[in-house]
Structures are given as C-alpha cells and as structure tokens.
N, C-alpha and C positions, 0 to 999 in steps of 0.2 A: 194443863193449861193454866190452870188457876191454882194459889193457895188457901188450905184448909182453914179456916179462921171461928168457927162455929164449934161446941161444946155438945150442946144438944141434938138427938139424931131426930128426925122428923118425918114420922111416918106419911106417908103419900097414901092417897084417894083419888081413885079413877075418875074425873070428871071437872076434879077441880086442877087452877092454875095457882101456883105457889110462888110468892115475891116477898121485900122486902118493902115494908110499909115507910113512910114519914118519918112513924115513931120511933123506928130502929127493932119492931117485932116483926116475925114472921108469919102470915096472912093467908088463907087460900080463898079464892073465889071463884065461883062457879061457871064454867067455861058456856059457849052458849048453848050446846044440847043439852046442859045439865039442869031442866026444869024447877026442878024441887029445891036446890041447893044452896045453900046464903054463905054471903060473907063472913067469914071466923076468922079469931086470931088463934094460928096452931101451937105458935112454940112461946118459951116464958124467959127465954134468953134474950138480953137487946142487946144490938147488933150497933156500933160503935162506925157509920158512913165515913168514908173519904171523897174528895172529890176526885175525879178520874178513874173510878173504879168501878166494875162493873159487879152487881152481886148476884148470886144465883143459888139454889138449892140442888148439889152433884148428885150424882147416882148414887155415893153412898148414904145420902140421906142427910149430909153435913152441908152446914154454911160455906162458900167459899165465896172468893171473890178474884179478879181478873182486872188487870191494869189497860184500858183502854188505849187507843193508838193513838184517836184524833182528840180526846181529849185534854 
C-alpha cells in the first residue's frame, strides 16, 4: 500500500495509539481503556511531512507513508 520511508523500528505496546506528531517524531498515547497511560515520544528519528500524504506506523514496525486520493 504504502512506502517504507522510516529507519528506526518501533516497538508497539498494547493500549497505546502510535502517530506522527507536529514535530515530525513518533508519539504513542494512550487509547481510552488505557487508564494509567500518558503521552510519550517513542522514536528519535524525525520524520520529514508531505502534504497529501498519509503517515502511519506498518506492521513491520517501520515508518511508512501513503499518497492520499482526495488530497
């Protein structure tokens, strides 16, 4: 679907949602059953935004990103 464009692999935790911040780092914050949880920044790589582009963290663990349709 998308390409690979991320260096750093980024291990995932059960409870939190993982995105790509403002600042161009990768974030996870705590979904709503996740009581205890706070917001962190996970990865130390920055991530260089397009516009039209959609970002996401894949299954592998890697940064990728996806060119939008209606954008």
């Amino acid at each position: 679907m998308g390409t690979k464009i991320g260096k750093e692999k980024i291990q995932r935790e059960k409870g939190y949602l993982y995105f790509i911040g403002k600042d161009g780092y990768v974030w996870a914050a705590p979904m709503k059953h996740n009581k205890t949880g706070r917001k962190k920044k996970v990865g130390t790589e920055k991530i260089a935004k397009e516009k039209g582009f959609m970002y996401y963290i894949g299954k592998d663990g890697f940064v990728a990103k996806a060119k939008m349709k209606n954008a």
